[in-house]
N, C-alpha and C positions, 0 to 999 in steps of 0.2 A: 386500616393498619398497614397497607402495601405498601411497600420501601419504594422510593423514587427511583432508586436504581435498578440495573438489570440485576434480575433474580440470582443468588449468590447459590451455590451447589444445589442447583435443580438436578444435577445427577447424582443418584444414590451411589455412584463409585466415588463421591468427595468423601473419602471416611478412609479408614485403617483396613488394611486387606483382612486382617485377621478377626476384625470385626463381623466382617462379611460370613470369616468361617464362624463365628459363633453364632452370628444369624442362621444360618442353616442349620446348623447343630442343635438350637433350642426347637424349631420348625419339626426337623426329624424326630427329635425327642420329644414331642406335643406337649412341650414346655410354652403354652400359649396364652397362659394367665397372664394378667397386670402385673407391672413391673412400676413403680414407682421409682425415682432418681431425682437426686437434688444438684444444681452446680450449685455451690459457696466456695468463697476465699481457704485456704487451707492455713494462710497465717497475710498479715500485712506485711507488705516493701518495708523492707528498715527504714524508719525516718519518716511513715507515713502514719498517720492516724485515722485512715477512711480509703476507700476505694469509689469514684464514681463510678454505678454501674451503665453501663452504654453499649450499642449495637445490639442490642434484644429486640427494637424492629427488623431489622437485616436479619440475627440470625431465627427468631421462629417464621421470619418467610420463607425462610430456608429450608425449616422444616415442614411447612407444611406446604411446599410446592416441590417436594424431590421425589422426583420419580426415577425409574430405569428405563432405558431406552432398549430400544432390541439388540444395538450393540454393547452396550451395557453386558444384557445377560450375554450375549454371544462370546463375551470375553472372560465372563466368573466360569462359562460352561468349557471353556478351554484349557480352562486353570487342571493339570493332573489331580488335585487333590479334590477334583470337583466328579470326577466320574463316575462313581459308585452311588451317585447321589440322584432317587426319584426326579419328576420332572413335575411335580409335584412346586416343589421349593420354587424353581423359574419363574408357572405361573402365580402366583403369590407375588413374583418383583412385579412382574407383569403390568400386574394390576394395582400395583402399591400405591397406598394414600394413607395419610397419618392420621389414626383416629382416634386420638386420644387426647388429653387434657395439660393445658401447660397453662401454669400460675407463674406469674412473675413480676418483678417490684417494676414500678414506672420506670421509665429513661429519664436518669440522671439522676435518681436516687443513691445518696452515700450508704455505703455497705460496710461491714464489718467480716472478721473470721469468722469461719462456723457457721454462719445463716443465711439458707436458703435464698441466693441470687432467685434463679427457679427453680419448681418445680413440675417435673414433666412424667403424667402417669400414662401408659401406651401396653402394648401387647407386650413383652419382654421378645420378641424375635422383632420389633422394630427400637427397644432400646435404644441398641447399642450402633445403631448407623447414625443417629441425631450427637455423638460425643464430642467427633473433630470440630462441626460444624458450630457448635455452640462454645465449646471452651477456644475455636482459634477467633471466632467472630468479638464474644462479648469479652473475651482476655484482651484482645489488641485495642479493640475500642475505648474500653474502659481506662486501660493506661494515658489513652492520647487525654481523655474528660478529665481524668485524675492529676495529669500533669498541668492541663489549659486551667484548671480550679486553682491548682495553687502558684500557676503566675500570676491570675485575675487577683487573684489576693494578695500576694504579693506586689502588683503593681496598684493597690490600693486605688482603683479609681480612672486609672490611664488607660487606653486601649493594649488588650495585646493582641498580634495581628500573626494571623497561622501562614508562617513561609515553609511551613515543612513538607510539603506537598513532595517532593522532589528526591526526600527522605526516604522515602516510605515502600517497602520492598513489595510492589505490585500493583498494577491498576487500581483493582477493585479495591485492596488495603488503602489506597490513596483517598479512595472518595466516603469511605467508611471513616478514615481518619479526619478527615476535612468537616465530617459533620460531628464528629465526636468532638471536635476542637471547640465548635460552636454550643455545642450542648453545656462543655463545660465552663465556658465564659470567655472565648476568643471573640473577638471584635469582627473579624472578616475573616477571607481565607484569598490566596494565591490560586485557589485548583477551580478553573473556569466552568467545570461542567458541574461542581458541585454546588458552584453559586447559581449558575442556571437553574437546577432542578430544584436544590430547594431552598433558594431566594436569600443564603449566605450574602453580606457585602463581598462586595470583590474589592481584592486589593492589590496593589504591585508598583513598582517602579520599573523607570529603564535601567538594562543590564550592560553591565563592562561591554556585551559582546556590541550594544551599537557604537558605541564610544568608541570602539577599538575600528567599528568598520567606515568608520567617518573621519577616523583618525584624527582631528580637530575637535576639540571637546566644544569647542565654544558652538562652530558648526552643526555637531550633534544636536545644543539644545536648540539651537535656532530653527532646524529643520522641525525638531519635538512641536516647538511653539507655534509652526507658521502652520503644521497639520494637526494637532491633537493641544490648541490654547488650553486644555481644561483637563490635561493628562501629563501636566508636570510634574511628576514624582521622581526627582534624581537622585541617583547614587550620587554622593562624592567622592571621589576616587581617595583609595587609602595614602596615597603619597602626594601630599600636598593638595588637602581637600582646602584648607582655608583660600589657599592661592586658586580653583576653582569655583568659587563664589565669587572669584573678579569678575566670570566670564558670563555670570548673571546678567550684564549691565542691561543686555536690550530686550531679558526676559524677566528681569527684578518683579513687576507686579504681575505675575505670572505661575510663579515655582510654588505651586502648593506645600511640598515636601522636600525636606532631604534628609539621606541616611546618612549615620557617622557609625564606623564599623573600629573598633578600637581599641587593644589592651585597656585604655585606663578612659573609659566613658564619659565618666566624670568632668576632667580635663577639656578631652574632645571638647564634649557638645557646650560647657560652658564657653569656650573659645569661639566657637560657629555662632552660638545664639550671640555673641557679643558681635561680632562680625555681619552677620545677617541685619542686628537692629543698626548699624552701622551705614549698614546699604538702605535703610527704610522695609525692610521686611520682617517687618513684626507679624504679617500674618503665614510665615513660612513655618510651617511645624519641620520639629527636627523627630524623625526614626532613627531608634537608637537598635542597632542588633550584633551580632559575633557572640557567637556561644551564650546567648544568654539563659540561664536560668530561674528557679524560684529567688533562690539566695540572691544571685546576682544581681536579680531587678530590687528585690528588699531591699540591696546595699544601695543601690543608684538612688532611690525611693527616698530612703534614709538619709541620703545625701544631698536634698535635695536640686539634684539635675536639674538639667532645665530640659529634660525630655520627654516629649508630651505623647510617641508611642513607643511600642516595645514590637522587635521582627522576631519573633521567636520560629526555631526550626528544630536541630536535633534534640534539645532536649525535651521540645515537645511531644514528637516522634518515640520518645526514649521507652523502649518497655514494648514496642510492638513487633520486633523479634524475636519474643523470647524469654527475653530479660524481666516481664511484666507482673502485673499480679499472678499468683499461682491458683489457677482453677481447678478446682475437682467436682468429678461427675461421678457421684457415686449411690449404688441401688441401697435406698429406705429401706420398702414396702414390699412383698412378692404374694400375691395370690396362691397360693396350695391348696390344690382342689377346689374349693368357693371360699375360703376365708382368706381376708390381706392376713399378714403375720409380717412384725416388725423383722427387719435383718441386722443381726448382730456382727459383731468382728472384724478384725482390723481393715479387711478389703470391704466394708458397709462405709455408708454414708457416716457422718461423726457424730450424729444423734439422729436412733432409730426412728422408724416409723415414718407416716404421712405427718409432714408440721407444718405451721402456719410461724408468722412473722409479725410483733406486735412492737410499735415505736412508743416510747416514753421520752419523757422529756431529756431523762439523767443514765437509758439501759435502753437498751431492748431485752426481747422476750422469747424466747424460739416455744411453740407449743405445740403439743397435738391437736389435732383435729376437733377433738370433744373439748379442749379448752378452750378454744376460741372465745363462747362467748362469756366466757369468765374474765379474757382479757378485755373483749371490749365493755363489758358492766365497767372494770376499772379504769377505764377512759384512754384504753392501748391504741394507738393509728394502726390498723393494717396495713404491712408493704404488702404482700402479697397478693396478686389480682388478678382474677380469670382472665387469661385474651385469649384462650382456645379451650371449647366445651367438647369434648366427643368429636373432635374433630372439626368445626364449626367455629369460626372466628366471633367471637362476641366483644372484643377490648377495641374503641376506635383512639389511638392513638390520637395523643392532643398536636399541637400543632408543634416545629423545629423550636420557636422561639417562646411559646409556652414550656415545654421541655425544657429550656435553659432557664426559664424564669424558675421553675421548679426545684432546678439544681442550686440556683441561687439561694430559695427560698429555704428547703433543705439545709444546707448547708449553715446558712446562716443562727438556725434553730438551731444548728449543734452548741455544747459547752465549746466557749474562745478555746481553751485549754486542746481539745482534740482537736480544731484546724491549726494550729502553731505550726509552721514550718520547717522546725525541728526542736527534737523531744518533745513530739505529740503527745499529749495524757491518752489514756485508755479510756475507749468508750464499752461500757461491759455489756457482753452479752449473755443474758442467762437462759438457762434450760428450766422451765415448768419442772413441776415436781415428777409430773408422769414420765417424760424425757429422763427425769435423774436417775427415777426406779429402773424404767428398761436399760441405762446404760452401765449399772453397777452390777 
């Protein structure tokens, strides 16, 4: 289950400062019983009828490889509000390791409001430091899989190819994005280390900036052609791209690609593809990109183009600062004294207790614990799935491109009606009868 990449908040200072004071507070108070928490959707994106969920490898590596370092504590032990406080609590970071139990749906499973993304049962003084980590990880991710799902669909069959790399507010956001894109049914990716590690196509063209430092466009491609014959993928330039296809002539069987970047697409790329078969370059595929969207590629789709991929960039990106699905972390279950006891009230989880998660053809199921096997007698799929036991990894994630075949597969078992790409129908999620009693 180890993410490719470098370890994402291996310091237990990746979290909320105040988080930290309630950590200690619960410590001091031997407030040390289990602490159940579920992340789920709090409601859907306008206009969306599913959530892919995504970056659940990255972030439970996250959690269960964060520790504190010595400067770590040397800096909580600085903090004024930290003085009065045993030495007791320090070692406790010290020696911190996460040993508790996290359920959670496979990568790239569509999800719904209300039901249980994961859930994670732990000491309740290590709670509350796993919150930022999981809601900033699987929130951001899951946007990029949820947007890459509904241009794959919408581009009904065409490549879409992830240029958003560049978009994307932070290294490690980048490379978490680039595999999310993929999960969700991107074709390739722009971000070179993500295709390295885990085995993404890589994709790309040449940028304005050589064009510009050769200043002869025709010169540009010739140099392209005379070092890299099998790396012709050109831009053509927004002003007078057709009139840049003359300068094909002495690389015509050569130019795998061109982009047409363009208010009215349509237009464009018909004009290019007639100009191209003109030149004898029928096997030039034309990339078509500028702000594209779900919509937008439906219309070109709908129209139908003669453009055989799609560059998509911010609005694949869209949703991972901020703007994305709305995540909540919020406490089930709490041990008092030896018994769990479900938690009520507006600051609990949205339906009490420990649940599980049961896929029907037409619903899902949100249920307790002892329902379980009443869902599965009636032929329920479990999303929910151990990858950490007491601490103990037991879930061996399947492979990047199983995971997208997964998404696919998923996806495709939903009612047409909930993938629509606007006014999605409603996929219902209902509460077991036991969920209904504790929350009335």
């Amino acid at each position: 289950m180890s993410s490719s990449f470098e370890m994402l908040g291996a310091t237990g200072l990746e979290t909320e400062f105040f988080q930290l004071v309630q950590t200690a507070l619960y410590h001091a108070d031997g407030m040390w019983g289990d602490a159940t928490v579920d992340l789920y959707l709090r409601r859907l994106p306008d206009d969306m009828g599913y959530i892919v969920a995504a970056g659940l490898i990255e972030a439970i590596d996250a959690v269960t490889n964060l520790r504190f370092s010595e400067e770590d504590l040397e800096w909580i032990q600085s903090m004024p509000m930290y003085e009065k406080l045993g030495p007791t609590f320090y070692e406790s970071l010290r020696h911190f390791s996460f040993s508790g139990t996290i359920l959670a749906v496979p990568e790239g499973t569509p999800v719904f409001a209300h039901e249980p993304i994961l859930r994670i049962t732990a000491p309740l003084p290590q709670i509350g430091l796993f919150e930022m980590l999981l809601t900033q990880q699987i929130g951001c991710a899951s946007a990029v899989a949820t947007n890459a799902s509904r241009m794959a669909t919408a581009a009904n069959g065409r490549p879409i190819l992830d240029f958003g790399s560049r978009r994307v507010p932070g290294r490690n956001l980048g490379k978490l994005a680039a595999r999310a894109a993929f999960v969700g049914g991107a074709s390739g990716t722009t971000h070179a280390l993500a295709a390295r590690n885990l085995k993404i196509p890589v994709v790309g063209l040449i940028s304005d900036t050589m064009l510009a430092a050769y200043e002869d466009v025709g010169l540009a491609y010739d140099a392209l052609s005379s070092h890299f014959p099998d790396g012709c993928h050109l831009n053509l330039p927004t002003e007078g791209p057709l009139e840049a296809i003359e300068r094909f002539e002495r690389i015509h069987d050569k130019v795998q690609t061109v982009r047409v970047d363009d208010p009215d697409l349509d237009a464009l790329s018909r004009a290019v593809r007639t100009r191209l078969d003109q030149k004898g370059m029928q096997h030039t595929r034309i990339l078509g990109s500028g702000s594209l969207d779900a919509a937008r590629i439906a219309s070109l789709v709908k129209q139908q183009s003669p453009i055989d991929l799609f560059a998509v960039g911010s609005a694949l990106t869209a949703g991972i600062a901020g703007n994305g699905p709305q995540l909540c972390y919020r406490i089930s279950e709490l041990v008092r004294g030896t018994t769990p006891e479900p938690i009520t009230g507006h600051w609990s989880s949205h339906w009490p207790g420990a649940k599980r998660v049961f896929r029907y053809p037409d619903h899902d199921c949100v249920c307790s614990d002892v329902e379980a096997a009443e869902q599965i007698a009636a032929g329920g799929k479990a999303l929910l799935q151990p990858w950490v036991v007491d601490g103990q990894r037991q879930y061996t994630a399947p492979t990047l491109r199983e995971q997208r075949e997964h998404c696919e597969r998923s996806l495709h078992d939903l009612p047409v009606g909930v993938r629509a790409l606007s006014e999605p129908d409603s996929f219902p999620v209902r509460p077991s009868r036991t969920l209904t009693e504790r929350r009335s």
